[in-house]
BATOR-13585 format. One line per 10 residues: their letters; for each residue x, y, z of C-alpha. Coordinates in nm, 4 decimals. Example, Ala and Ser with C-alpha at 12.3 -4.5 7.8 and 13.67 -1.06 7.14 Angstrom:
% residues 2
AS = 1.2300/-0.4500/0.7800 ~ 1.3670/-0.1060/0.7140
***
This chain:
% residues 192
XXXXXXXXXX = 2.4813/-3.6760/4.5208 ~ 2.6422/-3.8334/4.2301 ~ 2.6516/-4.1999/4.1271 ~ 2.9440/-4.3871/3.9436 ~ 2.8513/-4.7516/3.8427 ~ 3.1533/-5.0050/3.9165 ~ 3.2132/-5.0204/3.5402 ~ 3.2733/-4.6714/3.5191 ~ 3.4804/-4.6595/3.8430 ~ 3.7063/-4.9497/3.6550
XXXXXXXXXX = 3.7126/-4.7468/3.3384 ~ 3.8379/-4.3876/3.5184 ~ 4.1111/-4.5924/3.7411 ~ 4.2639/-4.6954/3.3985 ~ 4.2563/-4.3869/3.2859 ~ 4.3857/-4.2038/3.5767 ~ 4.6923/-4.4508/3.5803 ~ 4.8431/-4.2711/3.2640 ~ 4.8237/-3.9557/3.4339 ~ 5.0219/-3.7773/3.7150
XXXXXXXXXX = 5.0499/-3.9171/4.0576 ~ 4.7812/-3.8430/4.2528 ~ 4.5859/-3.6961/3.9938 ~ 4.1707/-3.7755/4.0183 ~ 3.9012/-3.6318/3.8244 ~ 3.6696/-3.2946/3.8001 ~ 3.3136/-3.3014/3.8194 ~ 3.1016/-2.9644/3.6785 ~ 2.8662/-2.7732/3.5568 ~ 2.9110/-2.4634/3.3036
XXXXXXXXXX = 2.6182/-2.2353/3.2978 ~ 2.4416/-2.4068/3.5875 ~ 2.0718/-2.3554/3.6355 ~ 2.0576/-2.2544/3.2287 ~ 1.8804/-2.3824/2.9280 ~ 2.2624/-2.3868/2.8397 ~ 2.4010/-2.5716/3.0718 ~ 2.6824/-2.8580/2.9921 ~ 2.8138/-3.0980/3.2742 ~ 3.1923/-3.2223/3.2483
XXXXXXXXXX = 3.4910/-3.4423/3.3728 ~ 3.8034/-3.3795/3.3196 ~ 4.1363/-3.4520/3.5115 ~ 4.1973/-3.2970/3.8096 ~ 4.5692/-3.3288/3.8904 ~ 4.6572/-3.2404/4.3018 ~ 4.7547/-2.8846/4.2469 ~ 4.4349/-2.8455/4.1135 ~ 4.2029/-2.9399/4.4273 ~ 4.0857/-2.6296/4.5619
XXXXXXXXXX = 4.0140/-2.5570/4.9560 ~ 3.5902/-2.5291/4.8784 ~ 3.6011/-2.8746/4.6590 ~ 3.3475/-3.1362/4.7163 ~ 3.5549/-3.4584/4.7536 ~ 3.3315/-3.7641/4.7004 ~ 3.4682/-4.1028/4.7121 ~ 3.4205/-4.3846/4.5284 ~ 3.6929/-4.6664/4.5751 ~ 4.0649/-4.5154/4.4717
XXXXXXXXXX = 3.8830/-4.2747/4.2706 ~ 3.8111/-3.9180/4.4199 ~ 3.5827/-3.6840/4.2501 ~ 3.6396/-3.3311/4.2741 ~ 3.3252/-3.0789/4.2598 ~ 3.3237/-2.6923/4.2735 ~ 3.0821/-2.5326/4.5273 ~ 2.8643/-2.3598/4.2389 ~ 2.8118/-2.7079/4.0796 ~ 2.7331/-2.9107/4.3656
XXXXXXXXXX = 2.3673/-2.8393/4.4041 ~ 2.3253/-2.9095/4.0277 ~ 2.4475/-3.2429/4.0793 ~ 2.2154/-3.4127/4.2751 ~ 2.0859/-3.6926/4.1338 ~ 2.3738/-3.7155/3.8261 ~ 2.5231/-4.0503/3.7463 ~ 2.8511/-4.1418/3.5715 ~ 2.8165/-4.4689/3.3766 ~ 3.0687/-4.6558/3.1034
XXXXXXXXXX = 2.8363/-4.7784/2.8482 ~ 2.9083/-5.0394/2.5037 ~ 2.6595/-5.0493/2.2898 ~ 2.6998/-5.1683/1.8712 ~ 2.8474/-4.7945/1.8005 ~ 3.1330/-4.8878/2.1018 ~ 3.2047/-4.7229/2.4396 ~ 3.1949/-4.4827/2.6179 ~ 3.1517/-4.2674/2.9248 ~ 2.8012/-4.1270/2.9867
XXXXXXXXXX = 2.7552/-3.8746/3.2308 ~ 2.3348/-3.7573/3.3111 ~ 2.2415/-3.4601/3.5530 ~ 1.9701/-3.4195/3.5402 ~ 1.9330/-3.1175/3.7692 ~ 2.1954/-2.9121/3.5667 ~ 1.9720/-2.6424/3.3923 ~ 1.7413/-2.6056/3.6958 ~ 1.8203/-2.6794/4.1011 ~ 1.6399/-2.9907/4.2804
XXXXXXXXXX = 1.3675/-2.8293/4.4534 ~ 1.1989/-2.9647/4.7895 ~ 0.8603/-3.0785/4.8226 ~ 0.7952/-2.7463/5.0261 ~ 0.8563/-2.5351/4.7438 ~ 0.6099/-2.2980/4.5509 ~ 0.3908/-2.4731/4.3139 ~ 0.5531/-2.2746/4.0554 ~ 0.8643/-2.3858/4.1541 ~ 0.8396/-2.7604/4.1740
XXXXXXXXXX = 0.5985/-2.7861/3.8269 ~ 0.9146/-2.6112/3.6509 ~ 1.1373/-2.8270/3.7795 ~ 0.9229/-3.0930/3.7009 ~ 0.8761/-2.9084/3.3138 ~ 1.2674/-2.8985/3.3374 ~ 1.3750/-3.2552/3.4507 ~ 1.0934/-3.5008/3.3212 ~ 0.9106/-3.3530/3.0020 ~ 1.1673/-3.1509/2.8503
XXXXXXXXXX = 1.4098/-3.4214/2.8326 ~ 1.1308/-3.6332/2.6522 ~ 1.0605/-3.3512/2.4186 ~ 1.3997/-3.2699/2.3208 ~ 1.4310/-3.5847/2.0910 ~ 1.2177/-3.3742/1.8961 ~ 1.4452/-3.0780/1.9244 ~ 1.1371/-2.9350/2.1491 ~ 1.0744/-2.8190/2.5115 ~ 0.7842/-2.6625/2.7175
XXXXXXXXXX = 0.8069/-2.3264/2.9947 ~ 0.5669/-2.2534/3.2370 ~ 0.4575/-1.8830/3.1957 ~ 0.2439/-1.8702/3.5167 ~ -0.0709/-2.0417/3.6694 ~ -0.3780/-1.9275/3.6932 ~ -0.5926/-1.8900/4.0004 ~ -0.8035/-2.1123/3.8509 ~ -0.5158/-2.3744/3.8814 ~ -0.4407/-2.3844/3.5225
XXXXXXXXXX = -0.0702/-2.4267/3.4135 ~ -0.0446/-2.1517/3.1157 ~ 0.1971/-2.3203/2.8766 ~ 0.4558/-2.1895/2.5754 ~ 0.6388/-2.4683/2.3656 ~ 0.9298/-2.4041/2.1602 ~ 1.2050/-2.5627/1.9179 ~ 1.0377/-2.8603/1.7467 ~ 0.6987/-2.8030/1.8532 ~ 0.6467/-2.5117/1.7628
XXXXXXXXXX = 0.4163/-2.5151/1.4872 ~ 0.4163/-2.9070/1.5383 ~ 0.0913/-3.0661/1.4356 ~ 0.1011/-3.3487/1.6924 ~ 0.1410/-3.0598/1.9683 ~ -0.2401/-3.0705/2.0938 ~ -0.1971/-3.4226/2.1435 ~ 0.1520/-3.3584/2.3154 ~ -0.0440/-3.1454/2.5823 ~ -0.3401/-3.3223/2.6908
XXXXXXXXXX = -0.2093/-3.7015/2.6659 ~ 0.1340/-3.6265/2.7667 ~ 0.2188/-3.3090/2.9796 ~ -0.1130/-3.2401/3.1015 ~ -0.1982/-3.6095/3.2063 ~ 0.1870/-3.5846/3.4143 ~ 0.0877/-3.2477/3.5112 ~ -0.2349/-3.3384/3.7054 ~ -0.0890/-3.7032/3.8174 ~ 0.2253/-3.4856/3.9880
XXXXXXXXXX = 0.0655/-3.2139/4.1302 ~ -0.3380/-3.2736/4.1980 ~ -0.3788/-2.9272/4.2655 ~ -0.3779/-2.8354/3.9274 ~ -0.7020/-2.8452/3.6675 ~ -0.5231/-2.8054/3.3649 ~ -0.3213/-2.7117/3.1279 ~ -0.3288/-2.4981/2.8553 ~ -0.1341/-2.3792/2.5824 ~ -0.0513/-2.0075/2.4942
XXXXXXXXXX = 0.2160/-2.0528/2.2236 ~ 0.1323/-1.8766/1.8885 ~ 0.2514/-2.1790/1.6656 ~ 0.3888/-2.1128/1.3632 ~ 0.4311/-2.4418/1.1122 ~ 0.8407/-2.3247/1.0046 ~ 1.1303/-2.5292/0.9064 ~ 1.1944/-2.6804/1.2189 ~ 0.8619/-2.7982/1.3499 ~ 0.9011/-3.1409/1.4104
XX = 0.5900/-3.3098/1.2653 ~ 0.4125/-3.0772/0.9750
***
């Protein structure tokens, strides 16, 4: 479910020896399955661990996960990373804003998780994203972009080199895609 890298474990232990006996960490998600969604740790101190509580193990360290995160969890990893800026704890779900979905899910279902959990995260360095408004029954994926590209000029380019080429590559079934945003160039469009 979740991952901790070793140098991460280290860097929690030495935390969690300034704290309480027997205190270990929380793992969550606020506003799971949300556009809003935020993942967390924070201490969890004994009195804390509560009867439906995920424990998962990793050395001396136990993690601690309420039953509404733990399906938004899959796939996260806790890291310690030191770059030139210093260091610090990183912590990636990328499942938070949408649920892992199984290969015997609706179409619909797994291209918006796929919408949610590959291209979104690439367009949000533009301050961007992408939603899937239906698909056609001619097996076109109808399209609406937001944030940044709105109103972006590069956007045309953004859907047929980049989304639609992952699009058709993931899921074969599909012809297309097409976009059905009504852009509007405004302050916030990432490339005008």
């Amino acid at each position: 479910m979740i991952r901790m890298t070793d140098v991460a474990q280290r860097h929690v232990a030495k935390l969690l020896a300034n704290q309480e006996p027997g205190t270990q960490i929380r793992v969550f998600v606020i506003n799971a399955g949300t556009a809003n969604a935020e993942c967390g740790i924070s201490y969890c101190p004994p009195d804390a661990v509560k009867a439906l509580d995920t424990e998962l193990k990793f050395g001396k360290i136990s993690a601690y996960i309420d039953e509404l995160s733990v399906p938004y969890l899959q796939d996260a990893e806790i890291d310690f990373v030191t770059d030139k800026f210093g260091s610090q704890l990183t912590f990636k779900a990328p499942n938070a804003k949408m649920r892992k979905v199984n290969d015997d899910s609706s179409l619909i279902e797994r291209v918006e998780y796929f919408l949610q959990s590959h291209i979104n995260l690439q367009l949000a360095g533009h301050g961007g994203q992408v939603t899937l408004i239906k698909i056609t029954d001619d097996m076109l994926a109808i399209l609406q972009f937001g944030g940044g590209c709105n109103g972006c000029s590069m956007v045309d380019y953004t859907l047929k080199e980049g989304i639609e080429k992952a699009l058709l590559k993931t899921f074969p079934e599909l012809r297309g895609a097409r976009d059905f945003t009504e852009h509007q160039r405004g302050e916030y469009s990432y490339y005008s």
